[in-house]
C-alpha positions as CSV (number, residue, x, y, z in Angstrom):
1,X,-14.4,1.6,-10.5
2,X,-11.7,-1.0,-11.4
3,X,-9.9,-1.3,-14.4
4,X,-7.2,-3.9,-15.7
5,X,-5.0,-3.6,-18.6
6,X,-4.1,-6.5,-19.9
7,X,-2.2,-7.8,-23.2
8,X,0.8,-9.6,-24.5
9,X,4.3,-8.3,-23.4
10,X,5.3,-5.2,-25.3
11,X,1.9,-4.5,-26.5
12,X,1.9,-1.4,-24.8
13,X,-0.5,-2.0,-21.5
14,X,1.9,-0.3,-19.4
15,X,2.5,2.7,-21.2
16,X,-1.2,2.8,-22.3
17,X,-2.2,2.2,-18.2
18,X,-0.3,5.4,-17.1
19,X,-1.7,7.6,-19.5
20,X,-5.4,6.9,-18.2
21,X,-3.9,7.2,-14.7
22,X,-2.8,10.6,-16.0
23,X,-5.8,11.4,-17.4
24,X,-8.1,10.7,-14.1
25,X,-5.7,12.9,-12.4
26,X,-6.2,15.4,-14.8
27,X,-9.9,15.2,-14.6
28,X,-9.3,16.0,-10.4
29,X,-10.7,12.1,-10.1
30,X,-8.8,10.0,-7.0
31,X,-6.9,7.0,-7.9
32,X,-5.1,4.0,-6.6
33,X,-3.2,2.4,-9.5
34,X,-0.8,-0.8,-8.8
35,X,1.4,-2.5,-10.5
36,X,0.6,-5.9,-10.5
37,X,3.1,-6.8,-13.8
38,X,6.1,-8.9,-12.9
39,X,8.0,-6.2,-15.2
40,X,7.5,-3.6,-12.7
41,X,7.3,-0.4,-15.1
42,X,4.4,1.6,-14.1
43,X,6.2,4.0,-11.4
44,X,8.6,4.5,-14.6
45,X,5.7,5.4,-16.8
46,X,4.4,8.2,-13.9
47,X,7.3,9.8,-13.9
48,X,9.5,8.3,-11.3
49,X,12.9,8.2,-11.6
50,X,14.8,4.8,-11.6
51,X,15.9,5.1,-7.8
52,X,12.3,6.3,-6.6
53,X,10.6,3.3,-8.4
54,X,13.2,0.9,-6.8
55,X,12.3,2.4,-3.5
56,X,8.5,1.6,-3.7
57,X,7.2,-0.6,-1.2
58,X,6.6,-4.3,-1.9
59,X,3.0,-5.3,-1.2
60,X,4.3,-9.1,-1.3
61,X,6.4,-8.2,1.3
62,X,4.0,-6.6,3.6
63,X,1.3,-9.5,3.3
64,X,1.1,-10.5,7.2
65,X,0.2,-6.9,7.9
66,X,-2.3,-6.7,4.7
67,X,-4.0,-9.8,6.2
68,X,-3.7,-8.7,9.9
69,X,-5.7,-5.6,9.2
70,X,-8.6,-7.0,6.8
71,X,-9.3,-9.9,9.2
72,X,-10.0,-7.4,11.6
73,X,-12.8,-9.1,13.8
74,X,-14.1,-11.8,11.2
75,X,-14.9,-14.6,13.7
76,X,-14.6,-16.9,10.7
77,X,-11.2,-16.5,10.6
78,X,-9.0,-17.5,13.0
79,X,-6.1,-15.6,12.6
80,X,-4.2,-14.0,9.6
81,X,-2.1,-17.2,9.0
82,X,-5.1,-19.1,8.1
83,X,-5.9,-16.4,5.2
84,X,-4.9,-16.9,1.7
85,X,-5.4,-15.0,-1.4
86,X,-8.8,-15.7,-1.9
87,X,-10.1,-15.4,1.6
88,X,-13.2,-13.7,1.2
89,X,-15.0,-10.9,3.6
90,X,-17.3,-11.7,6.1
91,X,-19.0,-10.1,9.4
92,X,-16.2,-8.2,11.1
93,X,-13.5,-7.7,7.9
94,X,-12.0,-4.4,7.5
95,X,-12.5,-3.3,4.2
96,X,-11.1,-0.4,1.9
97,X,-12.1,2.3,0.4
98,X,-10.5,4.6,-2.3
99,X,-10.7,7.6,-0.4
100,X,-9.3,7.0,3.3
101,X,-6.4,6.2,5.0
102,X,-5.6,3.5,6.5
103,X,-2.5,0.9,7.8
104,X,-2.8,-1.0,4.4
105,X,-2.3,2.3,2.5
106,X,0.4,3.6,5.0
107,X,2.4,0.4,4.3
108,X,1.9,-0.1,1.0
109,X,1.2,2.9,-1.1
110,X,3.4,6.4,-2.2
111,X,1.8,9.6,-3.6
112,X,3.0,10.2,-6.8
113,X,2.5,14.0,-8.5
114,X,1.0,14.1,-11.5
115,X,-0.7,17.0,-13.8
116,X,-3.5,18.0,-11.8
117,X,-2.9,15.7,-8.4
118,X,-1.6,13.0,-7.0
119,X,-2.6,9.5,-7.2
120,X,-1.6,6.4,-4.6
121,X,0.7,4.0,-6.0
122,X,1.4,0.2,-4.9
123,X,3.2,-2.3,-6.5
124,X,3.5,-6.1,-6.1
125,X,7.3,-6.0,-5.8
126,X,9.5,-7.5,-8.6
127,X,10.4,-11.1,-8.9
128,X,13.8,-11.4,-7.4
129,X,17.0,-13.6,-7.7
130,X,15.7,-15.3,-4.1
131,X,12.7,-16.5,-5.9
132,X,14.3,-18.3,-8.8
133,X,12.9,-21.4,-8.3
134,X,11.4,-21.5,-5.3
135,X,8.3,-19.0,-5.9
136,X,5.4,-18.5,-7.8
137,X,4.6,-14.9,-9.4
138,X,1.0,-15.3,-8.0
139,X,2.6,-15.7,-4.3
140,X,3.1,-11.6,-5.1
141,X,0.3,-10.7,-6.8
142,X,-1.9,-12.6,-4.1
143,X,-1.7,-9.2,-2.1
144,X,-3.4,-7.6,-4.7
145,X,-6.6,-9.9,-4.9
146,X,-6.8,-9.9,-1.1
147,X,-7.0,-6.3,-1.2
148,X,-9.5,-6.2,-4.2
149,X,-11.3,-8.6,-2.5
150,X,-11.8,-6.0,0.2
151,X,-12.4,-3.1,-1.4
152,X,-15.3,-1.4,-1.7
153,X,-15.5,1.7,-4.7
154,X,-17.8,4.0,-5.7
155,X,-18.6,6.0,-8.6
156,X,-16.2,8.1,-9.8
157,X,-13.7,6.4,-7.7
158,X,-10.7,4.4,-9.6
159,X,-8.6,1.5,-9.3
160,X,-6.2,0.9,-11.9
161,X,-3.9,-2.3,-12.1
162,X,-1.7,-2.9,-14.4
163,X,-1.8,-6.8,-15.2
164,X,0.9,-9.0,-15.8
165,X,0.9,-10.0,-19.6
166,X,-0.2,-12.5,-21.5
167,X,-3.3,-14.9,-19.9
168,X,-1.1,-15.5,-16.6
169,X,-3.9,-13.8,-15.0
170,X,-6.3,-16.6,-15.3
171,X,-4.1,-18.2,-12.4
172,X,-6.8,-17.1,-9.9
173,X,-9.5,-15.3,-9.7
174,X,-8.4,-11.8,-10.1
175,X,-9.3,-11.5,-13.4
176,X,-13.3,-11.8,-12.1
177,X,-12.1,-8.8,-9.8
178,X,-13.0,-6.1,-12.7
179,X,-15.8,-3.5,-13.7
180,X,-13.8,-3.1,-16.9
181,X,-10.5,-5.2,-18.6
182,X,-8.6,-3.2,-21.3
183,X,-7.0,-5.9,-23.2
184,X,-4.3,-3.9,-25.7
185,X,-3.6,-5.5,-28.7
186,X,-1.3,-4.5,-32.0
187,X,-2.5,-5.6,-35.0
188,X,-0.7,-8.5,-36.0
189,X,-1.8,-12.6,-35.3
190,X,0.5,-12.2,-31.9
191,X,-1.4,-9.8,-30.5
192,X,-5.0,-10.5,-31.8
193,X,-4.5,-14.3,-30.3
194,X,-3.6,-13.1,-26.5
195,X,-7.4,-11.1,-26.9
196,X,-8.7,-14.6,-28.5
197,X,-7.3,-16.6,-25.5
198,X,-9.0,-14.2,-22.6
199,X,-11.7,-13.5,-24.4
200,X,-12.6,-17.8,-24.7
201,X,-11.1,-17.7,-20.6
202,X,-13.5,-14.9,-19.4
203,X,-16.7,-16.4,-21.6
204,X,-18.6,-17.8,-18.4
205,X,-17.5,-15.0,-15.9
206,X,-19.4,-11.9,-17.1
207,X,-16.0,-10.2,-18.0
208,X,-16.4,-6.8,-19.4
209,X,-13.8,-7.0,-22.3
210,X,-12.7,-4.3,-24.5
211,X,-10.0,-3.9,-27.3
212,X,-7.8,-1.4,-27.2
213,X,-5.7,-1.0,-30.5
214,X,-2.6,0.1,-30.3
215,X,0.4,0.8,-32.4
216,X,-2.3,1.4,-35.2
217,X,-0.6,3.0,-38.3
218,X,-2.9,2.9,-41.1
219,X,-6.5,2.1,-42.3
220,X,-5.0,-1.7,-42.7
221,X,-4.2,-2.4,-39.4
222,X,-7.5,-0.8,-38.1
223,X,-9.4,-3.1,-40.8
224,X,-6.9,-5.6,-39.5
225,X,-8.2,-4.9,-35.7
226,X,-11.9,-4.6,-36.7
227,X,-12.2,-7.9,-38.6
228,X,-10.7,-9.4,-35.9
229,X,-12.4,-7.9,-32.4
230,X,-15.6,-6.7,-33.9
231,X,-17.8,-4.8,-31.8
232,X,-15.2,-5.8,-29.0
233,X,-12.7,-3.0,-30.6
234,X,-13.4,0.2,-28.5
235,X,-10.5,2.6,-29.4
236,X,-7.3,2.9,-31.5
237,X,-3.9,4.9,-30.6
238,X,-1.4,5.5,-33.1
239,X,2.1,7.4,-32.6
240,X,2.7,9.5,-30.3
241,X,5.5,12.1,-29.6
242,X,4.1,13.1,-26.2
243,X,4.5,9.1,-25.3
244,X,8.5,9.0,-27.1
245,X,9.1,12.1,-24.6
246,X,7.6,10.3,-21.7
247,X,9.6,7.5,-22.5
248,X,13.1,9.1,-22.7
249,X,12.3,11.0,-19.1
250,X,11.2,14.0,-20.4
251,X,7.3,13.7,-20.3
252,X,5.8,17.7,-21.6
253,X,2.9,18.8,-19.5
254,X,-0.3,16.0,-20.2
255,X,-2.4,18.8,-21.8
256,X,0.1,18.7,-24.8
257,X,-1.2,15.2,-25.4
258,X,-2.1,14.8,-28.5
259,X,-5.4,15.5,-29.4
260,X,-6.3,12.2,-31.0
261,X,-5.0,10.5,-28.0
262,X,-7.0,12.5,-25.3
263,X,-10.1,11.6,-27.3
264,X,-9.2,7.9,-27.3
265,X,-8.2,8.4,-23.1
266,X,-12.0,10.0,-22.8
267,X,-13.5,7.2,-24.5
268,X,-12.0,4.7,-22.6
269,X,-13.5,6.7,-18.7
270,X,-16.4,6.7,-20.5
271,X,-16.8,3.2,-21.2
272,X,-15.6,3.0,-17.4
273,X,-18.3,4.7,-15.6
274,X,-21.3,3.4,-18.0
275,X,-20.2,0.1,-16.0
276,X,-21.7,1.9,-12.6
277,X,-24.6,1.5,-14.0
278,X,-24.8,-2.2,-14.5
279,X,-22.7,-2.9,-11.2
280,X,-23.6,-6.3,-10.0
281,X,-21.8,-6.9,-5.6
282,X,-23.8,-10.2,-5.5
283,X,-22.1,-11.8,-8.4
284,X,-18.9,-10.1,-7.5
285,X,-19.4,-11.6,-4.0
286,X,-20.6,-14.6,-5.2
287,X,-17.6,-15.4,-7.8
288,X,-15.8,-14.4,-5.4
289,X,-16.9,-17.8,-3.1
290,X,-16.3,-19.7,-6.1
291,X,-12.8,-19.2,-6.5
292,X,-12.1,-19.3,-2.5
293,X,-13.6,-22.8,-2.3
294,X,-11.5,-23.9,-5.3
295,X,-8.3,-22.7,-4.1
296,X,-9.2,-24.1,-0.5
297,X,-10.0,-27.2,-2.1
298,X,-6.9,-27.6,-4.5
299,X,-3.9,-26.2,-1.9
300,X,-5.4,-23.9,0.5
301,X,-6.8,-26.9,2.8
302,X,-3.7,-28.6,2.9
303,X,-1.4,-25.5,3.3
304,X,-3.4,-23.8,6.6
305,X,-4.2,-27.1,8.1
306,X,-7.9,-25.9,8.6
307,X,-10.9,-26.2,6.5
308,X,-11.3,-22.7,4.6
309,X,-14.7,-23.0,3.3
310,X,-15.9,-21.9,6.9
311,X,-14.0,-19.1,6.1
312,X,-17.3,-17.6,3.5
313,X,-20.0,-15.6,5.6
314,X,-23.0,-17.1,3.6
315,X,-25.4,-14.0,4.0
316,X,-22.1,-11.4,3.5
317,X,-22.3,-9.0,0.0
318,X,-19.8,-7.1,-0.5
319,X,-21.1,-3.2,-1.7
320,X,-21.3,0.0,-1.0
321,X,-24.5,-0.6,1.6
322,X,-22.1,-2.3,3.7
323,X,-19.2,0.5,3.7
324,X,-19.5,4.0,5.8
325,X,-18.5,6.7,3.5
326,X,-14.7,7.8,4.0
């Protein structure tokens, strides 16, 4: 299953994506979480000290190899040069899985101990002094889509990115890339207008969007957060000294988490997995398309110097069908 958190800058989606990392672990569930902010927090928030989070591989940086390796013998493709963020799967492509290894993996992601396992980490790589100017953030985070793109996950399997905030998402298609988007929002106008803004974006996609409330303190701001979301409001978290301790370096063992906020972390894998359910490859596959043949159109085309809507294998899905197990 794939989850975003999403939300305005400081409304907590980091912090709030590393405790349902922790929790999955806990549960003995495998996970590949990635850091797809361009505040590059989330190895902090699992525990990694300053020096191991600096250390993490850069997916941006590791793109011709990411391309290289899902191409793998697409004859629609004619090499990994011509491949851009979008480029979907056909015939041939190499595609992940959760549970496997694999160059991609190798490359890009780090075990990191948690409570109860490990989980695979990958981050985008921050935005550096070298790209003042001269780069986009999406130039990173295109790693990220290609891979999602490719990836095939099954129940009780997990992929959780961390977004970057606001609506930047909405740059491409990633947001499309989702079983389930946790937008966080605090209750104040701020926050309640970034879950306004994706919420109007993601109308015509079939985004699963759900509210989770954060920084709650009171019956006002959860009246606040109800009048506001509606049904959209799944959970609320309030204060919590497990989350200060985390914070400062000193994070106690997760099942001392309080109890309020394991309830709210259950709620939220619950939401999760009723999306198996309801799992839809062909509109994934075919939104997918969409957003290929408008990027192709609007820079792609120009940029490869090839035509990139013969890239799309019209009788591909991407699913589990088309998959072996790992």
């Amino acid at each position: 299953m794939k989850i975003a958190f999403v939300g305005k800058g400081g409304s907590g989606k980091t912090t709030l994506s590393s405790l349902f990392i922790r929790h999955l672990a806990a549960a003995g569930r495998p996970v590949v979480a990635i850091d797809a902010d361009i505040n590059q927090h989330l190895g902090a928030a699992l525990g990694l000290d300053e020096p191991e989070a600096a250390a993490l591989p850069a997916m941006g940086d590791r793109l011709p190899l990411i391309k290289d390796y899902l191409r793998g013998s697409n004859p629609r493709i004619a090499s990994a040069e011509t491949m851009i963020k979008t480029t979907p799967p056909g015939e041939g492509s190499r595609l992940l899985r959760v549970c496997e290894e694999n160059p991609v993996y190798d490359a890009c992601a780090r075990p990191v101990e948690l409570d109860g396992g490990a989980v695979r980490l990958m981050v985008t790589g921050p935005f550096t002094d070298a790209d003042l100017g001269v780069a986009c953030y999406h130039s990173k985070t295109g790693a990220v889509e290609l891979c999602l793109n490719h990836l095939v996950d099954g129940r009780d399997e997990y992929v959780v990115v961390d977004m970057t905030a606001g609506s930047d998402s909405f740059a491409s298609g990633m947001f499309t890339r989702f079983d389930m988007t946790f937008l966080v929002a605090e209750p104040t106008r701020k926050g309640i207008s970034v879950y306004r803004q994706y919420k109007e974006y993601a109308r015509d996609f079939g985004v699963e969007l759900k509210v989770v409330g954060n920084k709650v303190h009171g019956q006002e701001d959860l009246d606040f957060l109800r009048a506001e979301a509606g049904d959209d409001l799944l959970v609320t978290v309030g204060h919590s000294d497990w989350v200060r301790s985390m914070e400062k370096g000193r994070p106690p063992r997760f099942e001392l988490l309080e109890e309020a906020n394991r309830r709210a972390l259950h709620r939220l894998r619950e939401a999760v997995d009723a999306t198996y359910e309801v799992r839809d490859w062909e509109r994934y596959t075919r939104q997918m398309v969409h957003f290929h043949l408008k990027n192709a159109q609007s820079w792609g085309n120009e940029r490869t110097g090839v035509d990139l809507a013969a890239q799309v294998d019209p009788s591909f899905v991407l699913g589990e069908s088309v998959a072996a197990p790992a």
